[in-house]
Kinemage of the C-alpha trace (Angstrom):
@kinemage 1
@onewidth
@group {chain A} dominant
@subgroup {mainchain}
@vectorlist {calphas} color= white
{ca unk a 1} P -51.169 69.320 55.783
{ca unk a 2} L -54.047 68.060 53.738
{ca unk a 3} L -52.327 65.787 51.687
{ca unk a 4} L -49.880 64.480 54.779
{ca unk a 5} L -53.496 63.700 56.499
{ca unk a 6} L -55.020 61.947 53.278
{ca unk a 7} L -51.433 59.517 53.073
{ca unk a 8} L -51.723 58.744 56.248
{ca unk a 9} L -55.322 58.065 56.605
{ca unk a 10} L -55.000 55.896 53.326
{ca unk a 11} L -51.918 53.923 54.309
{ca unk a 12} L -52.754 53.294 58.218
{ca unk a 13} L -56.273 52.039 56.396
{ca unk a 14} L -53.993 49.738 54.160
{ca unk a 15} L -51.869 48.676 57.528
{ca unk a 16} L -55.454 47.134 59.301
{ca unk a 17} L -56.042 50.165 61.057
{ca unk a 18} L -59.953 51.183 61.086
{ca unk a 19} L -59.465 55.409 60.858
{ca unk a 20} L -61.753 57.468 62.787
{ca unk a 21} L -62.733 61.339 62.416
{ca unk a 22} L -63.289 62.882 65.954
{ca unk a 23} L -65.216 60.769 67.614
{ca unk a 24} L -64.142 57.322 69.210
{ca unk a 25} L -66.321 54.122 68.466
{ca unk a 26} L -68.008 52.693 71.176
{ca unk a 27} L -66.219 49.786 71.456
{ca unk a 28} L -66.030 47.689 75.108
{ca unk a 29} L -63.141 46.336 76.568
{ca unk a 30} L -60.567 48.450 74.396
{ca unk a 31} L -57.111 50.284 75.483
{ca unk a 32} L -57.140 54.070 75.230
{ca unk a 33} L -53.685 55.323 74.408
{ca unk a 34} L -52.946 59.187 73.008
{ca unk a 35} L -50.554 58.955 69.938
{ca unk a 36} L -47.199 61.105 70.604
{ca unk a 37} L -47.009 61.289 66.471
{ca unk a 38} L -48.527 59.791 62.894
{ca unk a 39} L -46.296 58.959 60.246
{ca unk a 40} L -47.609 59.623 57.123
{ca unk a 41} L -45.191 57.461 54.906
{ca unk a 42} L -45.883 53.853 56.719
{ca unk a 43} L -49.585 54.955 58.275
{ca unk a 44} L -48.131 54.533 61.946
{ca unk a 45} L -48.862 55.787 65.150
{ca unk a 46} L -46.348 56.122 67.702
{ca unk a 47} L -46.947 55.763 71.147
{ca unk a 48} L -44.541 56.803 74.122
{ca unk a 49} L -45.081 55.017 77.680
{ca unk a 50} L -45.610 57.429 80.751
{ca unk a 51} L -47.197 57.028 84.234
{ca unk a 52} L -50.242 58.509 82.147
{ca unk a 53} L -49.532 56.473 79.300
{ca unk a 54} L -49.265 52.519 80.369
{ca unk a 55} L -47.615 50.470 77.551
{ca unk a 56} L -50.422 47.699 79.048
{ca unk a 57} L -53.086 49.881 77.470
{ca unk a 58} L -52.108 49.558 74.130
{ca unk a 59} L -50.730 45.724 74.241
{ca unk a 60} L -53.203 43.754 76.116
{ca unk a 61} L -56.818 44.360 75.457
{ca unk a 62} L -57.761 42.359 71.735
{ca unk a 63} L -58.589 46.084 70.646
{ca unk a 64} L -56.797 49.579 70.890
{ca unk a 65} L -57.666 52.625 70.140
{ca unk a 66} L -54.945 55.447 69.560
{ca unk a 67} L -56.036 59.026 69.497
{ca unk a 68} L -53.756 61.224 67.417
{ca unk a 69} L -53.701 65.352 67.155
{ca unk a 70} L -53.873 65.894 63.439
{ca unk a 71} L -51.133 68.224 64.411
{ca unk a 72} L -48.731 65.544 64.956
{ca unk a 73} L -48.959 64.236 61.369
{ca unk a 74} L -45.281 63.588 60.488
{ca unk a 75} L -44.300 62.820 57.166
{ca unk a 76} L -41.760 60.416 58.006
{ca unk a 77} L -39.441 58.121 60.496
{ca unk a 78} L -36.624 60.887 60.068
{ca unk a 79} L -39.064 64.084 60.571
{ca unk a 80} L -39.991 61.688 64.547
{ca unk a 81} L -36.565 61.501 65.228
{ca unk a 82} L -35.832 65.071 64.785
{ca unk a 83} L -39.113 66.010 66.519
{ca unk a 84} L -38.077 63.911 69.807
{ca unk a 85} L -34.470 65.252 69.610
{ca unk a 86} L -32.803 64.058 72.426
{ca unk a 87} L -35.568 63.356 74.793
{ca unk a 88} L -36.277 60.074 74.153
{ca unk a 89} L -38.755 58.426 76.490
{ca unk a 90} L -38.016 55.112 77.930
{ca unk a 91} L -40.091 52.854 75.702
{ca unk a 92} L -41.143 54.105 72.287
{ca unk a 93} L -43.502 52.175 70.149
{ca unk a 94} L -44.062 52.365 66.597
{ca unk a 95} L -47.608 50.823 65.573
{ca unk a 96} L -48.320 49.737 61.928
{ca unk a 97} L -51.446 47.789 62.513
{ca unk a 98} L -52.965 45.121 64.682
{ca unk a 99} L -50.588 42.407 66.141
{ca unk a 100} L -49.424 39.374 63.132
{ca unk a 101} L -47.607 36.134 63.278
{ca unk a 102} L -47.255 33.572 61.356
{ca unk a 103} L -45.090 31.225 63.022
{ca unk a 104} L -47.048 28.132 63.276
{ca unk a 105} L -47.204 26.184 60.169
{ca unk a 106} L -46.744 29.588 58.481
{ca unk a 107} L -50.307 30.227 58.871
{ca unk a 108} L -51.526 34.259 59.499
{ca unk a 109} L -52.723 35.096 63.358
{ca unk a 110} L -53.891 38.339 64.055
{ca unk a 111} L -53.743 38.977 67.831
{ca unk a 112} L -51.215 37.001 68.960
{ca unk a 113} L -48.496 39.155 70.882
{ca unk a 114} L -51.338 42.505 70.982
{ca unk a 115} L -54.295 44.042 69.919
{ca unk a 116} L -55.878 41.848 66.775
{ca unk a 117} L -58.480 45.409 66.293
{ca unk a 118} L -56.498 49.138 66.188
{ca unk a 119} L -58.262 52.021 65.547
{ca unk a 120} L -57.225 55.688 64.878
{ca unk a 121} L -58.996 58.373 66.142
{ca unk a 122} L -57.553 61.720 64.638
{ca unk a 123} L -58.583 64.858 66.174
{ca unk a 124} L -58.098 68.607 66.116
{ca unk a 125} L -54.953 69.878 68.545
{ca unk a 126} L -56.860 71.737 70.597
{ca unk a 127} L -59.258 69.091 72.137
{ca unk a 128} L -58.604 67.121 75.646
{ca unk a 129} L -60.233 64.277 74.576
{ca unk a 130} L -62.006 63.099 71.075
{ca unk a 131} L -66.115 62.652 71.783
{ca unk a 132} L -67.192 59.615 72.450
């Protein structure tokens, strides 16, 4: 599990993700989303919308944060596919790092259709929330 952690802390870094041990940043005006899975191969997080999971939290605000179990480390897109089995939930959204563009005059916008700022918080499976 060490190693699946260490790939995906180094490629969600590599993505534009700031990478967080335990404890969110203090950080104001920021969406608050819990990560359904990590995948270790592209450094994404994946979040699922809910009633207790808006998809507003995580698209809106100029920064998110996404708290993921360390747990829920996958290794790859196959390994989520076979973990959600047939259950899929009714919006599913794979994050690789903050919102690009570049379709005006081919110049690079971050924050243009979401969150310019994503953080990853990971935390140990057993915790409610990550400290703040």
């Amino acid at each position: 599990m060490t190693d699946l952690l260490a790939r995906f802390e180094a490629n969600a870094r590599a993505n534009g993700f700031h990478v967080h041990r335990d404890a969110v940043p203090e950080l104001t005006e920021a969406g608050l989303s819990r990560a359904l899975y990590g995948l270790a191969e592209t450094g994404s997080v994946v979040l699922a919308a809910s009633p207790d999971e808006p998809r507003a939290a995580s698209l809106l605000p100029q920064t998110h944060i996404s708290v993921l179990a360390r747990s829920c480390v996958l290794e790859r897109m196959d390994d989520l596919f076979a973990a959600l089995g047939d259950d899929l939930p009714s919006s599913l959204a794979i994050v690789s790092g903050p919102s690009r563009s570049a379709d005006i005059e081919l110049v690079l916008a971050l924050g243009v259709h979401g969150p310019a700022e994503v953080h990853v918080v990971l935390v140990d499976e057993g915790r409610n929330e990550p400290t703040a």
